[in-house]
Every structure is written in C-alpha cells, then in structure tokens.
N, C-alpha and C positions, 0 to 999 in steps of 0.2 A: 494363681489363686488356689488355695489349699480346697480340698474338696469335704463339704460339708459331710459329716457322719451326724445322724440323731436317733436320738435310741426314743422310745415311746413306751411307757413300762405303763401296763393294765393289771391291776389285781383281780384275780380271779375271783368272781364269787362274793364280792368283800366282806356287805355285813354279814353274811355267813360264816366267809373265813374268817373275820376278824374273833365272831363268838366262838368260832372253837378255837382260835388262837389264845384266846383269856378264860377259856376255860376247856383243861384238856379230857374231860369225861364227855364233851362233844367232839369230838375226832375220829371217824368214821361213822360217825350217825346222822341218819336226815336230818338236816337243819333249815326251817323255813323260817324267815323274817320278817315279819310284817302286823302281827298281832296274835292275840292266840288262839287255836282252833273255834273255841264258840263264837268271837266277835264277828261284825260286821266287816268285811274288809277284803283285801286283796294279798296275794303274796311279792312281798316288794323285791326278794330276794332269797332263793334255795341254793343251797349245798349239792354238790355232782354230786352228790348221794341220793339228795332228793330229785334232784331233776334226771336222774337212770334210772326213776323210780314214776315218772310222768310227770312230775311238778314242773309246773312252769312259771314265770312273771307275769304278771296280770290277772292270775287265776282264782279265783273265789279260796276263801280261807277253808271255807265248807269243803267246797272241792276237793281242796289240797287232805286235808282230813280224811276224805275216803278213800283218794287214790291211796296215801299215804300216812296208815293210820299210826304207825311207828314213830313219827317224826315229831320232832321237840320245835313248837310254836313257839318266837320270842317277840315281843313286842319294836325290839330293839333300844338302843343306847348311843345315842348321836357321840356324846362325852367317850366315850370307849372309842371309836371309828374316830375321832378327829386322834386322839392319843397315839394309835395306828399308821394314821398316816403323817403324824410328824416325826413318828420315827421310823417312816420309812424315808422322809426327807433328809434324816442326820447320815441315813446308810447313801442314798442317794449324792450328795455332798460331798461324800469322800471320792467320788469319783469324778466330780465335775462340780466348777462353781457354780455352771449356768444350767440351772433346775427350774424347772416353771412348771405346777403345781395347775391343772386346770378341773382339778375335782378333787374329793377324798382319795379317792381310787387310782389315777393315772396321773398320769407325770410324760415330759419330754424331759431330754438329757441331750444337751450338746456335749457328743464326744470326739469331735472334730481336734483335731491337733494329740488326739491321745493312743494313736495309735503306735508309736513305739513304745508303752507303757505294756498291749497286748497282742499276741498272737496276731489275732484276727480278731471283729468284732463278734461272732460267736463266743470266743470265751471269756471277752468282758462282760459282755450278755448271760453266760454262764454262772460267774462269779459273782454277779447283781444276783441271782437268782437265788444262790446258795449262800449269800451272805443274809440275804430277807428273810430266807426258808431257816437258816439257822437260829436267828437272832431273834424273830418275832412268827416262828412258825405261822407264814402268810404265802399262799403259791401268785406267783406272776406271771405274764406272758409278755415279754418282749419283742416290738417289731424296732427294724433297723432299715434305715435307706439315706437318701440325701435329703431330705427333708421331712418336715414335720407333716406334711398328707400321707406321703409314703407308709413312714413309721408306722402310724398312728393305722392305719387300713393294716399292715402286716402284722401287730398285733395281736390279731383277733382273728388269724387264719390259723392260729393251730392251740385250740385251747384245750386243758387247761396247763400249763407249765411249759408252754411252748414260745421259739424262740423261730421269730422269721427272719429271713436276711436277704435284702432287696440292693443286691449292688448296685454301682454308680453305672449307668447305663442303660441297662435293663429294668427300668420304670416304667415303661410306655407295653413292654411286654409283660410284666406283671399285673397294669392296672388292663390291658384292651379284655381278657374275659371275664371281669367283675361285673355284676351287675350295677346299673346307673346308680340305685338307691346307697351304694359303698361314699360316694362323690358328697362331699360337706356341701351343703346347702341345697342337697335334693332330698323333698317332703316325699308327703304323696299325691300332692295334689300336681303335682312338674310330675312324678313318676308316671304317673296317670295320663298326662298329657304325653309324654315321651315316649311311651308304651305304643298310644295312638297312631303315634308316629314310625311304628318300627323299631324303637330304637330301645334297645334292651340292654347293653351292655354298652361298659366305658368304649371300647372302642369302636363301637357305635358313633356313640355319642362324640369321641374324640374328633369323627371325621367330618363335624356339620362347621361350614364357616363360621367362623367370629361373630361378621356382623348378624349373620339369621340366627343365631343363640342368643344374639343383645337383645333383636325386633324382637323374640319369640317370649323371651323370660327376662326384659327389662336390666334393671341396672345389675341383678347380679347373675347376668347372664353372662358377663368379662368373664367373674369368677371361675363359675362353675366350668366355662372353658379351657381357662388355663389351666383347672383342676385335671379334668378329663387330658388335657394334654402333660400332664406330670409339671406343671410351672406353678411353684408353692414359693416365692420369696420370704414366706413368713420367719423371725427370727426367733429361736427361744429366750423369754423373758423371763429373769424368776421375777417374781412379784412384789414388789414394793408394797408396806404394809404401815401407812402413815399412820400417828399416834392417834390424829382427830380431823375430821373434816367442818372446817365449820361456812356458815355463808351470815352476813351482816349487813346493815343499810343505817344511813343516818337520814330523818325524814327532813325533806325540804322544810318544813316549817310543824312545829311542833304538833303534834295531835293528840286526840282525845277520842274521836272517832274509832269507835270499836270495831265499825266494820273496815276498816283501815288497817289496824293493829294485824285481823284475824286473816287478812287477803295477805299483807307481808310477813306474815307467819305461812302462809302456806304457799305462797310463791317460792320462799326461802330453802321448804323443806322439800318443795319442787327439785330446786336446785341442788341438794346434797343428795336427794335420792337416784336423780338418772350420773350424778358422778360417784357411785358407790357400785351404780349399776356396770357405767362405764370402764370401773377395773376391776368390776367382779368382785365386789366386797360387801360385807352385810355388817352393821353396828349393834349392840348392843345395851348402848347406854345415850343417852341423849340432856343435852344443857339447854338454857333459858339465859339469858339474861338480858334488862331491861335498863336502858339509864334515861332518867326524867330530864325535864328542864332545870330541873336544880342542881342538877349534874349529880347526883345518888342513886347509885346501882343497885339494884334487885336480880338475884340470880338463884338460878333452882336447877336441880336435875335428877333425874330417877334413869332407873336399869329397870331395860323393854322388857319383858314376859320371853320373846323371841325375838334371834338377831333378824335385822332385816334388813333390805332394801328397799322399802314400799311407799311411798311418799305420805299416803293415807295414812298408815299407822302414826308415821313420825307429826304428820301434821294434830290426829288427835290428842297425843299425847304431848304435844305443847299447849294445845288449848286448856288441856288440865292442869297443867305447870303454871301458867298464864294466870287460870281463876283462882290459884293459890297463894299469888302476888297483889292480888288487886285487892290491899287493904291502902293502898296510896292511890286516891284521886286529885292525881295529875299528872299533867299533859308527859307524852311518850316524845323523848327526843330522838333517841338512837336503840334499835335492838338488835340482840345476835344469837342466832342460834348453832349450836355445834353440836356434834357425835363424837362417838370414842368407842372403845371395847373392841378394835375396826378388826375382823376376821376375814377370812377367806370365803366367797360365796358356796356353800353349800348347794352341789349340782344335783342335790335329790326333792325339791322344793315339793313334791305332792305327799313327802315322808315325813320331813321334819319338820316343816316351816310353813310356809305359803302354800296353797293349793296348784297342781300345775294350771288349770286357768286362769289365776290369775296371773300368774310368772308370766303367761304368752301375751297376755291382753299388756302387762307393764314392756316385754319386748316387741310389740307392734307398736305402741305410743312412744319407743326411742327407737326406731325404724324411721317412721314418719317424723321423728324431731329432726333425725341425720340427715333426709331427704331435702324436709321443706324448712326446717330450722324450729327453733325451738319454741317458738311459740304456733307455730303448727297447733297442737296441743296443750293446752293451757285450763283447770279446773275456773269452773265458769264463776264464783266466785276472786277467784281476782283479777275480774274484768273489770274491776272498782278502780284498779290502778291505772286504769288507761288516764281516766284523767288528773294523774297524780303526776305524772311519768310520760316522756318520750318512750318509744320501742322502736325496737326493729327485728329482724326475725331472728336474732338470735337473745331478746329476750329484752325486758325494762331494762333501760336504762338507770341506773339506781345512783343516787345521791351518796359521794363518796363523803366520812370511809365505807365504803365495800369489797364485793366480792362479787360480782354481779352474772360471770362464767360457773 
C-alpha cells in the first residue's frame, strides 16, 4: 500500500494578505481588518507588520490604534477573500485533483502517488508557494506528513512562508513535545482538566489508556486518542457543491390548519439546515412552493440578506413567503421547500455572517442530534406534529412524496 503524502496549505495573515494583495500601496504597511479605528470592535485580522508592531486578534480596535497608529483600518470584503481563495483552488488543482477546501484560508492536498512528478516534497511544497506568491501575490505556509492531523499541526510551526516536513515515521516524535491544546478536539475546558492531571503535552497525553481517555472524556475520547497517538484515517474530500437542497412532505389528509402548515415549514427547514451544516455549506437563496387540493401550485422565493446555515432564519423567511401566497383559502395538500446559491461555509461566522455564539449553540444542537438522534432537539413548536405523524428518533416520519432524512 502506497504511503499517504498530504500537504496542508495555511495562508498567512489572509484578510490581511488578501487587501494588500488587491491593492499593492498596502504591501509593507500595518494592515488590521476588522473595522475602522473609531468603531466599536475587535481586530479580526493584522498583517506581520502590524502584529511586529503589538497588534494582535482579539484586540480592541481602540487599542490597536494606539499601539499602532500608522496602520490602515479596513472593514473588510468577504466578496474579495472568497475571489482569493478560488484561485488559489484553480493553482491548487493543478497539482492534485483531490483538494478539500475546509475554510477560505486552508486547504489539504493529497499528493500521495505524485512523487515522481518531484524531488522531494519540499520542493512541491516550494513551488505551491511561489506559484501562489507569483500569481496572486498571497504568502503560505505548508505542513506535510502522512495524514491530514499531521499536515495540518506542521503548518503552523514555522510561520510566515514556511514549509514543515513530517516524514513517514516520525509522527509520534514530532507530535510527543507539542502541547495537548495542538490535538483537534481539545477546548479548554479538556485542557483544563488535562492540565490537572499532569498532562501537558501530546506525549503525555499519548501515553494514558484508550479505555481511561473514553471514561474520562466520553465519546470523543477514542478520538483524541488516536490523535495523540498519530492515527488520522481521515481521507481528503474535495467538496461536492449540489445546485439545491431541497426537503418536501405530502400531508396525510389535506389541511388548512395554519398551525400545521407553519410546524412543516419549520420542521422542514430543520431538515435543510443541519444537512447544510452537515457538509459545511451555507445557501443563499431560498423557494416556497405550495400545491392545493386542486392540484395548483403557488411558488415564491427570495435571496437571504446573508448566506446561511441557520434553521431560524430560513424558517422566518418562509413564513414571509408563505403570507405572500395566502390570497388562496384553501386546503394545503402537498408543500416543498428548497435552497440554492449553496456555497462553501464560511469559517469566520463572528466576521461575516452569524455570531460565533450562535455558530456554537447550532453545533451543540447537532452534537446532541448525532448522539441521541434527531429529534433529541426539535423547536417546541413542531410538537404539533406528534400527532399528525409516527416518529422515531431520527425524525417524523412524513407522508411520501418526501424527503424525510
């Protein structure tokens, strides 16, 4: 069996780099991103200009302004950063078909079977770097190893324009003196607890049994184990980017019942939202459509303010789609609702989009669905449908045609 190579490519700095990459009278200058020096806010992202200069992420805009009163405040441009890193996806491509894209920012690269193509992986790693830097003046950092935990941690050990290489082998000895919090799926509340314990670093951590890491931190205690001991089976996916997701139900027996209508509308949008969630993708447009008992369809749809993932939005903005149909009183046979515009989830959700508290509270509520099944969690309004509908716990059973998954 061929031995996996995957490369892990980080941009440095991005919205930073990205604004002096689209505009070159910022190249060499403090560049902080986040809003402009008078507003209320935080610095979401500085330029090694700025941050050699004290700026850091998280820091008061205020702040940022006195350490560094030189520096050019931007609000930023999500449309410019998506632009960016799709072409850094066309440069990426040319070197491997299997690219998987899991922010603006980074990317993995299976380069496994491509090594009679180069030297060594250093200087494919090289030539990634200087083909980016040439083309869309963007610096990166590449980690390399047999898997995607590897990569992805060696990355980010020599930044900025730095290139790590974690041979096949020597895993267990690059992760044992990283500290825990390096390890995917250690907070700080496990850091915390692990701390307590003595244990500070992966190889620490590597050396605690299987089973007292399951008792101690529950189901994703397997994980973090195999992590800690360099066992990543993960595969790199590029990402599949379906035109429309849609979810539909035909009601047992016709209705008129509005609070009927408004529970399988939001059950519905239940359903398109944790599987939007589920591959990491956010919509930007949203349909309606309605067919009566007289078998005549009513359909409507509008484009969201911001793409999203969030079951909430999608659901109020059917309800308003919904009250712009309702010049027909009568009975509702069948309805379906869909999305479209379907992009790539945006991994910066407290910048552009959603707040991060709520991003966390929608990934605790599909935590708890994967655990206990999906109706674990369920908006207390369409509890109406219990008695419309069998369940079980992966959700109503719905009167076909559906979509009921």
């Amino acid at each position: 069996m061929q031995q996996k190579l995957i490369f892990h490519l980080d941009v440095d700095a991005f919205f930073a780099s990205a604004e002096q990459s689209l505009n070159p009278f910022l190249c060499g200058k403090p560049v902080i991103v986040g809003g402009y020096a008078h507003q209320r806010g935080v610095v979401h992202t500085g330029s090694y200009e700025a941050r050699a200069l004290g700026v850091k992420t998280g820091m008061p805009l205020h702040e940022a302004k006195r350490i560094c009163p030189q520096a050019v405040f931007l609000k930023g441009n999500f449309l410019h950063y998506k632009f960016i890193s799709k072409e850094i996806l066309k440069i990426l491509s040319g070197y491997s078909p299997l690219v998987e894209f899991t922010s603006l920012d980074d990317a993995y690269i299976d380069m496994t079977g491509t090594q009679r193509k180069f030297a060594d992986p250093q200087t494919a790693a090289g030539e990634m770097q200087k083909t980016i830097d040439e083309k869309l003046n963007i610096p990166v950092s590449i980690g390399i190893g047999s898997s995607k935990l590897i990569s992805r941690i060696a990355s980010a050990q020599h930044k900025p324009r730095g290139v790590t290489y974690v041979p096949a082998g020597r895993e267990r000895k690059f992760l044992n003196p990283l500290p825990v919090a390096e390890i995917l799926g250690i907070g700080r509340v496990t850091e915390t607890l692990l701390f307590q314990m003595g244990i500070q670093t992966v190889g620490q951590l590597a050396k605690i049994p299987k089973p007292a890491l399951q008792q101690l931190l529950g189901a994703n205690g397997l994980k973090i184990w195999q992590y800690a001991n360099a066992i990543d089976p993960r595969e790199v996916k590029p990402l599949h980017i379906p035109k429309q997701i849609s979810r539909e139900t035909t009601f047992e027996e016709d209705t008129q019942d509005i609070q009927v209508a408004m529970a399988t509308f939001q059950y519905l949008c239940e359903r398109i939202a944790m599987k939007l969630r589920k591959q990491q993708l956010t919509c930007g447009c949203i349909h309606l459509r309605v067919r009566y008992s007289d078998f005549k369809i009513s359909s409507i749809g509008q484009k969201l303010p911001l793409h999203t993932q969030d079951a909430a939005v999608l659901n109020t903005m059917v309800h308003r789609l919904y009250n712009r149909l309702q010049e027909r009183r009568i009975r509702i046979r069948h309805v379906h609702i869909s999305v479209s515009e379907i992009e790539p989830e945006n991994r910066q959700p407290d910048f552009f989009t959603m707040d991060g508290k709520n991003k966390k509270l929608l990934n605790s509520v599909d935590e708890i669905r994967n655990r206990f099944g999906f109706t674990a969690m369920l908006p207390a309004k369409t509890h109406i449908l219990k008695s419309k509908y069998r369940m079980d716990k992966n959700g109503y059973i719905l009167h076909t045609p559906s979509l009921s998954q």
